[in-house]
C-alpha positions as CSV (number, residue, x, y, z in Angstrom):
1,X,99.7,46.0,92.7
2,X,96.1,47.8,93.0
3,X,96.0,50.7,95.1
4,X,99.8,52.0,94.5
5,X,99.7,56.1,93.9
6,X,102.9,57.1,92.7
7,X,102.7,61.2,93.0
8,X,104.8,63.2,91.3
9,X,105.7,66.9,91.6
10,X,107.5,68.6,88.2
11,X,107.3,72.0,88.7
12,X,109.7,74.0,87.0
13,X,108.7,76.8,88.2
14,X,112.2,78.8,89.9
15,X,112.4,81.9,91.8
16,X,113.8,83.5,88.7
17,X,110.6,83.3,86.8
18,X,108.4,84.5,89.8
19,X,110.6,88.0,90.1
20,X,110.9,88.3,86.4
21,X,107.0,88.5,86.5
22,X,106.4,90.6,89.4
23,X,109.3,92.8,88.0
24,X,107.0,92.8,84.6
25,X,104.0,93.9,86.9
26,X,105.7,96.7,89.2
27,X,106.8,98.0,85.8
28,X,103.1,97.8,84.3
29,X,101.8,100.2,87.2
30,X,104.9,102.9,86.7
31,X,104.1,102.8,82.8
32,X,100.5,102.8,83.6
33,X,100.8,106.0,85.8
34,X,102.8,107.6,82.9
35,X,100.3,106.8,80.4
36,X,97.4,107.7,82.3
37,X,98.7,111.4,83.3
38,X,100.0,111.8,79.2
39,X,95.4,111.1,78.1
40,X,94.4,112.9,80.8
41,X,96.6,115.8,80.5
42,X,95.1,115.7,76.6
43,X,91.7,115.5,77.9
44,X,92.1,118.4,80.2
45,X,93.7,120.6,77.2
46,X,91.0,119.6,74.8
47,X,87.4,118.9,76.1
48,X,87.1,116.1,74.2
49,X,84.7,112.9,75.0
50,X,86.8,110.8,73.2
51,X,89.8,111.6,74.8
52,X,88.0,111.4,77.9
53,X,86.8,107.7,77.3
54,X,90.3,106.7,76.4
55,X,91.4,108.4,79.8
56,X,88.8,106.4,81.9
57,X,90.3,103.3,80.0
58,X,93.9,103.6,81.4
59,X,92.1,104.2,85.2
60,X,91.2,100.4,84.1
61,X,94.8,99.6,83.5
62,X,96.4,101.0,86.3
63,X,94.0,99.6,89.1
64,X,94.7,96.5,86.2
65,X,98.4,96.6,87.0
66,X,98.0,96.9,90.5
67,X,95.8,93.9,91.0
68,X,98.1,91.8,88.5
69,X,101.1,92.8,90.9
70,X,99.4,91.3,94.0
71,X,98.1,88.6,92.3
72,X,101.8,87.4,91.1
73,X,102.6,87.8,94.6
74,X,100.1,85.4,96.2
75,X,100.3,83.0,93.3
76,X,103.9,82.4,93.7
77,X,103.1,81.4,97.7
78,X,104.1,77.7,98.1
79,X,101.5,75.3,98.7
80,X,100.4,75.2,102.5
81,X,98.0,73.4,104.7
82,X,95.0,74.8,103.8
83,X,96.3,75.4,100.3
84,X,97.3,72.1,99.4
85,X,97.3,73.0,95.3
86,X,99.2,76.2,95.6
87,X,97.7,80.3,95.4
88,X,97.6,80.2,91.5
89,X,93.8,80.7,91.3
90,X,94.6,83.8,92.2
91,X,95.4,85.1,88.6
92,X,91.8,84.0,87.3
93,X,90.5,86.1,90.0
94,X,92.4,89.2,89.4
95,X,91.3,89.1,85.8
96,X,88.0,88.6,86.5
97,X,88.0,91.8,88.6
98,X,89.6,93.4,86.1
99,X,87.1,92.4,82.9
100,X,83.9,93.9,85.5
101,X,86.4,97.0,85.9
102,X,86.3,97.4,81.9
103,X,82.6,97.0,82.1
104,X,82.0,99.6,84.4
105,X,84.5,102.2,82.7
106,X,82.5,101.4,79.6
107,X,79.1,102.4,81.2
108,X,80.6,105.6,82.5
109,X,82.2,106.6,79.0
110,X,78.7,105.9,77.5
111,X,77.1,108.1,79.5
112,X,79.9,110.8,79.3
113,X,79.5,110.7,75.2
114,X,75.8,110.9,75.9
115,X,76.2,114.3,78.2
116,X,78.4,115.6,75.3
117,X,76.2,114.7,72.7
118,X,73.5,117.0,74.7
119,X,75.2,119.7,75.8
120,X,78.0,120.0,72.7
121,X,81.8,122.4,73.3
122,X,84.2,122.3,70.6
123,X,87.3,120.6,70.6
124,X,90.4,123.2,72.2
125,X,94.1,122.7,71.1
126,X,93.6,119.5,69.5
127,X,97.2,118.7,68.0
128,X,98.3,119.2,71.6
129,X,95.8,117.1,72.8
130,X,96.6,114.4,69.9
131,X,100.0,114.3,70.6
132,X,100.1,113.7,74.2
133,X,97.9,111.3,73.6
134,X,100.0,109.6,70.9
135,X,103.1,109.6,72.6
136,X,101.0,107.6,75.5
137,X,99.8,105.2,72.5
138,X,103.2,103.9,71.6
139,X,104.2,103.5,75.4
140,X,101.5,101.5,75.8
141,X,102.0,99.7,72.6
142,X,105.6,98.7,73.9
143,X,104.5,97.9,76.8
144,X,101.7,95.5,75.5
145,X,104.3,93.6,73.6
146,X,106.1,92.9,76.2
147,X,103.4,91.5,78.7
148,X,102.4,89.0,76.3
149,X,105.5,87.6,75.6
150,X,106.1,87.3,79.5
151,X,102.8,86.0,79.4
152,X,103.3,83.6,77.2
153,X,106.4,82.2,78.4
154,X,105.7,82.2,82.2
155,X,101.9,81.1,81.5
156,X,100.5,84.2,83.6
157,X,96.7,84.6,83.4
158,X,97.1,88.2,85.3
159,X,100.1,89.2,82.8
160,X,98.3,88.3,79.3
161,X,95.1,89.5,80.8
162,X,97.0,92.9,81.2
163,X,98.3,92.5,78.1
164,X,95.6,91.9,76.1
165,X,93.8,95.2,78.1
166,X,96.5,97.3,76.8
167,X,96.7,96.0,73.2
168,X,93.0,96.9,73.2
169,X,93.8,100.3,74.4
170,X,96.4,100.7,71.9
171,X,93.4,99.8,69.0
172,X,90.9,102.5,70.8
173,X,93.0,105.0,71.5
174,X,94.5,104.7,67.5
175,X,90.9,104.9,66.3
176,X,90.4,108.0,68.9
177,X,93.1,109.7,67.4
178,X,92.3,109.1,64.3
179,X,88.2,110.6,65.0
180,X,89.0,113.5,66.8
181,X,91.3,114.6,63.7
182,X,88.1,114.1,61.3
183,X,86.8,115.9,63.8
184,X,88.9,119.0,63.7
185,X,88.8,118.5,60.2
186,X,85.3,118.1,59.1
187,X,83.9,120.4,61.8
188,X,81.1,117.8,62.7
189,X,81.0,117.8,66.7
190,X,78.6,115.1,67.1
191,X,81.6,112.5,66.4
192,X,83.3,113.1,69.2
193,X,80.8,111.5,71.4
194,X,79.9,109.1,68.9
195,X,84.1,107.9,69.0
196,X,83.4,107.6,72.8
197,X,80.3,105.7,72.4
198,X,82.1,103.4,70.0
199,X,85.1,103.3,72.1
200,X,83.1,102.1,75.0
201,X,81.3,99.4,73.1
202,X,84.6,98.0,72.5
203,X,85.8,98.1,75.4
204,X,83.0,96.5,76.7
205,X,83.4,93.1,74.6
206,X,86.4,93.2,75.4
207,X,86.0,92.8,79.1
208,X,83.1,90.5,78.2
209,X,85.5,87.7,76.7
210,X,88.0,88.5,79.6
211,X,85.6,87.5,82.1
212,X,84.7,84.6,80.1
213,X,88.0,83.3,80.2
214,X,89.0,83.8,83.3
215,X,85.5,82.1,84.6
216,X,86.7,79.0,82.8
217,X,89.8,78.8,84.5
218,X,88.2,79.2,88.0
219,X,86.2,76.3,87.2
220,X,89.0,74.3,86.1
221,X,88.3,74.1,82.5
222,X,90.9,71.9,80.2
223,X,93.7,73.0,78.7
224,X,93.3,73.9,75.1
225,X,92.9,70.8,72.7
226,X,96.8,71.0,70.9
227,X,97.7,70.9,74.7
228,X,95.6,67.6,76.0
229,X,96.6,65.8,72.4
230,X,100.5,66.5,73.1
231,X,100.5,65.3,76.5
232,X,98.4,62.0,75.4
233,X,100.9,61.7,72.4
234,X,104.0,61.9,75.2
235,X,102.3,59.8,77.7
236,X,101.6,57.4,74.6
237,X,105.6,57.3,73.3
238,X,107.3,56.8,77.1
239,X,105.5,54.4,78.8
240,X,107.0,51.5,77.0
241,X,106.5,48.1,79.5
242,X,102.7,49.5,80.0
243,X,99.4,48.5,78.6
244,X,97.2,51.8,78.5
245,X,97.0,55.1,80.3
246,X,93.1,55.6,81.1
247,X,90.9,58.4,82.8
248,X,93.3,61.2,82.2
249,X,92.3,64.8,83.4
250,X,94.0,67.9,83.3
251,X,93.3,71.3,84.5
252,X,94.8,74.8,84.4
253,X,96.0,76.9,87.4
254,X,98.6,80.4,86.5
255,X,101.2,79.0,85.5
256,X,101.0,75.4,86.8
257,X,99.1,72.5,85.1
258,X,97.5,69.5,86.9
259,X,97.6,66.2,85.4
260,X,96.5,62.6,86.8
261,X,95.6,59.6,85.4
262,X,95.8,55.7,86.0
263,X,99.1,53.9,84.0
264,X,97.8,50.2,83.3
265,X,100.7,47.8,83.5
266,X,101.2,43.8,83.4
267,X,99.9,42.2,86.4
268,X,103.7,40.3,86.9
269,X,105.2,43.9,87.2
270,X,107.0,44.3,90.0
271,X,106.6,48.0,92.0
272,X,110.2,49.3,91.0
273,X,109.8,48.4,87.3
274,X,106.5,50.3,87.2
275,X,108.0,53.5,89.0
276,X,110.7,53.5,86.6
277,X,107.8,53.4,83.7
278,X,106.3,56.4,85.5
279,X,109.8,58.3,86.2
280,X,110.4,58.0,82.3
281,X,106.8,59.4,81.4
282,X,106.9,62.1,84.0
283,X,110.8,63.3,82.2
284,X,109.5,63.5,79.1
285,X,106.2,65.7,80.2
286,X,108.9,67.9,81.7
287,X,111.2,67.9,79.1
288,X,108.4,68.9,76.5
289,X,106.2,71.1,79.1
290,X,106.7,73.3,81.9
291,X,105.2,73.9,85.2
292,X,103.2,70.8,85.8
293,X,101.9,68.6,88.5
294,X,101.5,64.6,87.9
295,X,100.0,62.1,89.5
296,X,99.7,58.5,88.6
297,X,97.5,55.6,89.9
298,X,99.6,52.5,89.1
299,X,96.8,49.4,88.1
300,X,97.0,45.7,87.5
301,X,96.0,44.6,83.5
302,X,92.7,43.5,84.8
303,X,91.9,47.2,85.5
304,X,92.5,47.9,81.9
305,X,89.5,49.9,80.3
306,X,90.7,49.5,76.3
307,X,90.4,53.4,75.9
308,X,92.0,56.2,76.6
309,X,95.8,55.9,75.4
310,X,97.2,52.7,74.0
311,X,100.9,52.4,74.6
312,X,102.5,52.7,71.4
């Protein structure tokens, strides 16, 4: 039976899921528009360069939040012609865009602190200024949370990507607050630009590893290791009537994840009694995992390699 490919399609993904996260995304440019007018109305009624950096920041998220949304809706494009694996790349791209966004709002906060740092003001209305920007700190805090549970659930690269941007903004802009009141209280008015400075630096890793891992998906890196050892241990359990599963590969893609390899069965098999071998694996993949895309290349026993995953 050499040569039989036996393709099978498990996605799980509904039409429910898609508007939950593009409902998750329209939501994360309104609160990103709320948030961004609350820090830049404090940076307007104080002066000060940290405020300002944490300002520039939310630009970030809102352009963020806008890319995320029309990311979501491309991904969730069925596969087409020219398309044959779906739009889900999409995602990696969008937060790719969106890491070399935080990179270049963290080279014009440095040199915003640095123009402070030469040509010094003091700080005006500061508890105004700390409580507008406070109150856009918890919104963004909320907010956070709830794009990384989405995230997590619907396996969105654009979503966690955003989410992980914001709970980084939430850390920045805490510290910020916290500066510009040692500020106001020590007098010193060279830490103001030094909080910006430090404020960009942060930033700036952070769109450093965001990059990084969106890069790796683009390039079709495996799934984590926990991942790949689950799917070998299911594959391993449910193909009863097989000999070995061999030359397995997985890759990510949004929410979707790509798996193939070649099922190794008794020579005397007949076709139907191997398809029902691969129907049984491919339930309990989709029982345990969501979102995924199998494909098996059915092989006589003289195929067999002795690796990859005995059949318990």
């Amino acid at each position: 039976m050499p040569g039989v490919l036996l393709e099978r399609a498990a996605r799980t993904e509904g039409t429910d899921q898609v508007s939950q996260t593009e409902r998750i995304a329209a939501g994360s440019i309104a609160v990103g528009l709320a948030v961004l007018g609350l820090k830049f109305l404090a940076w307007r009624v104080t002066g000060s360069a940290a405020l300002f950096s944490d300002a520039v920041e939310t630009v970030v998220n809102v352009v963020a939040a806008l890319l995320a949304f029309f990311a979501l809706r491309v991904s969730a494009k069925p596969a087409d012609e020219n398309h044959p694996y779906g739009h889900h790349k999409v995602e990696f791209l969008s937060a790719v865009f969106e890491g070399a966004l935080i990179v270049v709002a963290a080279i014009a906060i440095l040199q915003h602190a640095w123009d402070v740092y030469l040509h010094p003001s003091p700080i005006e209305a500061p508890l105004r200024g700390m409580l507008l920007n406070g109150l856009a700190t918890l919104l963004n805090l909320g907010w956070a949370m709830k794009l990384l549970h989405t995230g997590r659930q619907t396996r969105s690269p654009a979503l966690m990507g955003d989410g992980r941007h914001l709970m980084a903004d939430v850390v920045t802009s805490s510290g910020v607050l916290t500066g510009v009141g040692l500020v106001v209280l020590t007098g010193i008015g060279w830490l103001d630009p030094l909080l910006a400075a430090l404020t960009a630096l942060y930033i700036l890793t952070s769109g450093a590893f965001l990059i990084r891992d969106s890069v790796g998906g683009l390039m079709d890196a495996a799934p984590p290791a926990d991942v790949v050892e689950r799917i070998r241990r299911l594959v391993a359990e449910h193909a009863e009537g097989a000999i070995e599963a061999h030359d397995l590969r997985m890759r990510h893609a949004g929410p979707t994840t790509f798996l193939e390899f070649h099922l190794v069965v008794p020579g005397a098999m007949t076709v139907a009694d191997a398809d029902l071998i691969c129907d049984r694996v491919e339930a309990a993949l989709k029982a345990d995992m969501q979102g995924m895309l199998i494909t098996i290349h059915v092989e006589p026993e003289n195929k067999a390699k002795h690796q990859g995953v005995l059949v318990l």
